[in-house]
C-alpha positions in Angstrom: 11.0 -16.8 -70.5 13.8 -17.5 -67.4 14.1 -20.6 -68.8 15.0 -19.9 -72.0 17.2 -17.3 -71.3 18.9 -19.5 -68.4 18.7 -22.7 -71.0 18.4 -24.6 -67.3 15.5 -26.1 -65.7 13.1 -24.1 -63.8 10.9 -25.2 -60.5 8.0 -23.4 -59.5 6.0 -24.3 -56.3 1.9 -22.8 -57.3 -0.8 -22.5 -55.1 -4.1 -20.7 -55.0 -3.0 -18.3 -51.9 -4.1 -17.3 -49.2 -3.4 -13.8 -48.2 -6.9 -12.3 -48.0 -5.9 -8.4 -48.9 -4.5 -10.0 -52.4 -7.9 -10.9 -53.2 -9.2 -8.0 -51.9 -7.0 -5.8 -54.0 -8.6 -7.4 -57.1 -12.2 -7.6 -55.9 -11.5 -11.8 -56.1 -14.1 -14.0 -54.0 -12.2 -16.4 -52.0 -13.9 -18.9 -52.3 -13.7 -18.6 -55.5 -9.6 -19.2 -55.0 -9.1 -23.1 -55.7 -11.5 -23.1 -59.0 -9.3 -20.2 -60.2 -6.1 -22.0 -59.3 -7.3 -25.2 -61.6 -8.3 -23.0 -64.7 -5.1 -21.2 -64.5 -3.1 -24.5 -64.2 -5.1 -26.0 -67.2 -4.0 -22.5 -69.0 -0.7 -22.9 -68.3 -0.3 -27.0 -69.9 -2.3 -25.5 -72.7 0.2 -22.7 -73.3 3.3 -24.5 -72.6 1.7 -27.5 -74.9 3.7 -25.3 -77.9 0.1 -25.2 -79.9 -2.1 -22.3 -80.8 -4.4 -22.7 -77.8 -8.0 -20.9 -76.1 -9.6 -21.8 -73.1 -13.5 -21.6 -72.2 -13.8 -22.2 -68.5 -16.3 -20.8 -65.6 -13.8 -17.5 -64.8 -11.5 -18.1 -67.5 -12.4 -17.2 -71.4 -10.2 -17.2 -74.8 -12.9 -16.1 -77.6 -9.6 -17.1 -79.8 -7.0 -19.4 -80.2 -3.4 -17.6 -79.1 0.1 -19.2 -79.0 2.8 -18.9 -76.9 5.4 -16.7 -77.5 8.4 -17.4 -77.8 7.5 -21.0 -78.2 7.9 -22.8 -74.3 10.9 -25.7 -73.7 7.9 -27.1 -71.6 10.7 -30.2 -70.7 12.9 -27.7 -68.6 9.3 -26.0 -66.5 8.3 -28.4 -63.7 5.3 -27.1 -61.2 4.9 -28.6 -57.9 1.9 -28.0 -56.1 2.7 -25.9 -52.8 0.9 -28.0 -49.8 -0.4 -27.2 -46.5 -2.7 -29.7 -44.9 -3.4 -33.3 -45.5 -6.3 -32.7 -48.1 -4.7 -29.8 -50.4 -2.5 -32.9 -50.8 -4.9 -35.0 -52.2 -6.2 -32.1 -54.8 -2.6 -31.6 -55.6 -2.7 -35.3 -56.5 -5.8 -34.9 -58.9 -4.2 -32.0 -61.2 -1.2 -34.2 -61.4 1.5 -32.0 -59.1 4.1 -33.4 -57.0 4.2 -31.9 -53.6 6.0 -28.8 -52.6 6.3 -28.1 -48.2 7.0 -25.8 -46.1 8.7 -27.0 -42.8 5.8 -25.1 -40.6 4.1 -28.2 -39.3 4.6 -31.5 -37.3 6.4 -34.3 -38.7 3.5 -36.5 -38.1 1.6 -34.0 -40.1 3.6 -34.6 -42.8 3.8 -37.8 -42.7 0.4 -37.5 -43.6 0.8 -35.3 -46.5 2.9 -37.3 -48.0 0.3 -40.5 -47.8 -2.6 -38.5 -48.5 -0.7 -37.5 -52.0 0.9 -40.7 -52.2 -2.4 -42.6 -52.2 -4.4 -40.7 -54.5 -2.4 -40.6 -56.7 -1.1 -44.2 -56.5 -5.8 -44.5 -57.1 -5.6 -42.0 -59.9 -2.2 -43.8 -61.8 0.0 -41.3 -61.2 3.4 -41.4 -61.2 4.6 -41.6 -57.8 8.6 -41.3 -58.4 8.7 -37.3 -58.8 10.5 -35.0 -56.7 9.1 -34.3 -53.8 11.0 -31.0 -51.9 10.1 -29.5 -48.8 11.6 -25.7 -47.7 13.3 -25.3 -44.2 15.0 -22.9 -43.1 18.6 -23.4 -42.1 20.6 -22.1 -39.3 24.0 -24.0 -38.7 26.7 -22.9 -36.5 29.8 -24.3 -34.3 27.7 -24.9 -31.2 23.5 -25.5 -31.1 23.2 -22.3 -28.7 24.9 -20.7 -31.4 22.5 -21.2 -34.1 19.4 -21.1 -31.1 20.5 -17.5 -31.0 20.7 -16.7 -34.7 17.3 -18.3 -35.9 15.6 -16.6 -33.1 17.2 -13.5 -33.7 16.3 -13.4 -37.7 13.0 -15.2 -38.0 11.5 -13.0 -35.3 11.4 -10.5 -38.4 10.5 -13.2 -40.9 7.2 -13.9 -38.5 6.5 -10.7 -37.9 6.4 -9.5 -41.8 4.2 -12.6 -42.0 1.8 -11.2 -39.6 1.4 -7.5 -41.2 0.6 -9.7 -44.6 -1.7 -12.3 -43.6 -3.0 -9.4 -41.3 -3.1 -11.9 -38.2 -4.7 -9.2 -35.8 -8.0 -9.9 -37.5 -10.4 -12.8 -37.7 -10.4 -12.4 -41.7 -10.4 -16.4 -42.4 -12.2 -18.4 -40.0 -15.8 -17.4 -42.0 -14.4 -18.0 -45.9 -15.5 -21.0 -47.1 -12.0 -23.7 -48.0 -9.9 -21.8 -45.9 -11.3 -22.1 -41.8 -7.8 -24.3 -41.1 -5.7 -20.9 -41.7 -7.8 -19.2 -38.8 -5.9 -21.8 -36.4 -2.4 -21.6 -38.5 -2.6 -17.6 -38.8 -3.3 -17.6 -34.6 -0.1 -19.7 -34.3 1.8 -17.7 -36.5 1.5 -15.0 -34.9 2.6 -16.5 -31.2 5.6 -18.0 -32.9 6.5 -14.6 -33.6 7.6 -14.2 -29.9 10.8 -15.6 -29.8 10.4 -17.4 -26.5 7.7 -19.4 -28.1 9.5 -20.5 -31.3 11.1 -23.6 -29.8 8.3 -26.1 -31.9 9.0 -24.6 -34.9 12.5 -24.3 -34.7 12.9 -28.4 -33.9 11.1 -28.5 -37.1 13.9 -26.2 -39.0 17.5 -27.5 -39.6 19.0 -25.7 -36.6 22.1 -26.9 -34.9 25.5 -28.1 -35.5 25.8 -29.6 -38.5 25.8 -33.5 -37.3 22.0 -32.0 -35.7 21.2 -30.7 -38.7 22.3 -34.2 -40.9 19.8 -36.0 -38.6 16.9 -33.6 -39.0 17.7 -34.2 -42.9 17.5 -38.0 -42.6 14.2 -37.3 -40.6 12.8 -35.8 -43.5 14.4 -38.3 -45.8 12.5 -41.0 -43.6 8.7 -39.6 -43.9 9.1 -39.4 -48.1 10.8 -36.1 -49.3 13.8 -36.7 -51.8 14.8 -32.5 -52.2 15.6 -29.6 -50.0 15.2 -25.8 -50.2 17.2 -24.4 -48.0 15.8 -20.9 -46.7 17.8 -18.5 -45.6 16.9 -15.0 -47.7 14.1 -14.5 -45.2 13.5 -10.2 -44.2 16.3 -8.3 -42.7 19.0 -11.2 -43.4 22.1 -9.6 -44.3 23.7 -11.5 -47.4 26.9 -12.2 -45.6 24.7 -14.4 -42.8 22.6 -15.7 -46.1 25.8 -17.3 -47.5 27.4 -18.0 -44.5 24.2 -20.7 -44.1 24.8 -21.9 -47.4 27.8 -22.8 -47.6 27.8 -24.1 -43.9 25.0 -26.5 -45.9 26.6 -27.4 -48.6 29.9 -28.0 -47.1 28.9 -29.8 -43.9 26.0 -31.3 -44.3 25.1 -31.9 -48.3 28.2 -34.0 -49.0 26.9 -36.2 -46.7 24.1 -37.5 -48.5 24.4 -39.3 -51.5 21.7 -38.7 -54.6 19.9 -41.9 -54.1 17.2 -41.0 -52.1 15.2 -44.3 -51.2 12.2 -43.8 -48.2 13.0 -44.8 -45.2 16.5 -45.1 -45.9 19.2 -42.0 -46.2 22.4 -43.4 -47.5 25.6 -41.6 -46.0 29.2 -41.1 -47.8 32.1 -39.3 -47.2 32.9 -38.0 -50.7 30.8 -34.7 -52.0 28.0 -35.9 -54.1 26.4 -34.3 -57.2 23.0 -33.3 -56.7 20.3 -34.7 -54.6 20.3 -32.4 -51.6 20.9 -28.7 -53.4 20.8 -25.5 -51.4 
């Protein structure tokens, strides 16, 4: 529907989740998450397919064939599948999604997603020239102290609404089958919170002045990612900070970049470019 009314394209990053009291709220298994996710996914192609359309899967059933209403532009809906470890990359890869990241882990860690989803599907014959974004959150200012005190400031917040979700005071992961690597994420999460231990993530954010930040960008560029979501409307951020960060992005940094992504290769310019990097 928000792309028909909008007439514009619409991106959606789609995962199976992992916050344990969602589940919980709707008596789901867990384990049962990832099977759910690829029924739901076939659903959706069916749906947006335009035909009259049912469905018999293992937790999934249409007795009836249904259409879509109003009928989908299924040309302006792209999914990306929302990664997190080397192999949710390569099942990402087998239902067909180009990868969606969240700047939370190493760069050699994602280096390795990348490869993992590059190389299955590169075996499967997948199209490997899709967009391929990754989220960071952005926090540009005049001087790098300057910007060290503001993301430290506002994503102490952002952490610590994370941990009352993902209930990180309890040892609700490490037994549930598919998801054991969160019980190590969750613990981190929740140390990062302190704002005196946040300096590994935030060298993984774009933090700095804006020539820093135009280097963490080519970093990026250099492991395989060809977009950027720029996040900013994290908890407790006043809007006039939220805009300041964008348009400190797309003024000082953005125009830098020109739309040709290649790997391994981010080609500069002095002129403002449309598209490729969009905040």
């Amino acid at each position: 529907m928000l792309s028909l009314l909008s007439e514009q394209p619409l991106h959606l990053g789609i995962r199976r989740g992992t916050a344990k009291l969602e589940c919980d709220a709707w008596g789901v298994d867990m384990e049962e998450a990832r099977e759910r996710f690829a029924e739901c996914l076939k659903i959706t192609r069916l749906a947006h397919a335009g035909e009259p359309f049912q469905f018999e899967g293992k937790h999934f059933q249409m007795d009836r064939k249904v259409p879509m209403r109003l009928a989908p532009r299924a040309d302006r809906i792209n999914f990306y599948g929302a990664i997190g470890s080397p192999n949710s990359a390569e099942i990402m890869a087998d239902l067909d999604l180009p990868p969606l990241v969240v700047a939370n882990f190493p760069l050699h860690v994602q280096t390795r997603v990348i490869e993992a989803w590059e190389e299955r599907t590169h075996t499967r014959g997948g199209r490997l020239d899709r967009d391929r974004p990754i989220m960071v959150q952005a926090w540009i200012a005049d001087t790098g102290a300057e910007a060290q005190a503001l993301v430290r400031h506002w994503a102490q917040l952002f952490f610590e609404l994370q941990a009352r979700h993902y209930q990180l005071d309890e040892s609700a992961y490490q037994d549930i089958k598919g998801y054991e690597q969160f019980a190590k994420f969750f613990g981190n999460l929740k140390r990062i919170a302190d704002p005196e231990q946040m300096g590994p993530w935030i060298d993984l954010q774009f933090v700095g002045t804006p020539a820093t930040v135009r280097r963490q960008v080519e970093a990026y560029i250099e492991i395989g990612f060809n977009r950027f979501i720029i996040q900013v409307a994290t908890y407790g951020v006043p809007r006039a900070v939220r805009h300041d960060m964008l348009r400190r992005f797309a003024t000082d940094v953005a125009p830098k970049f020109s739309n040709c992504f290649q790997r391994g290769k981010a080609v500069q310019q002095t002129n403002e470019t449309r598209g490729g990097i969009a905040p």
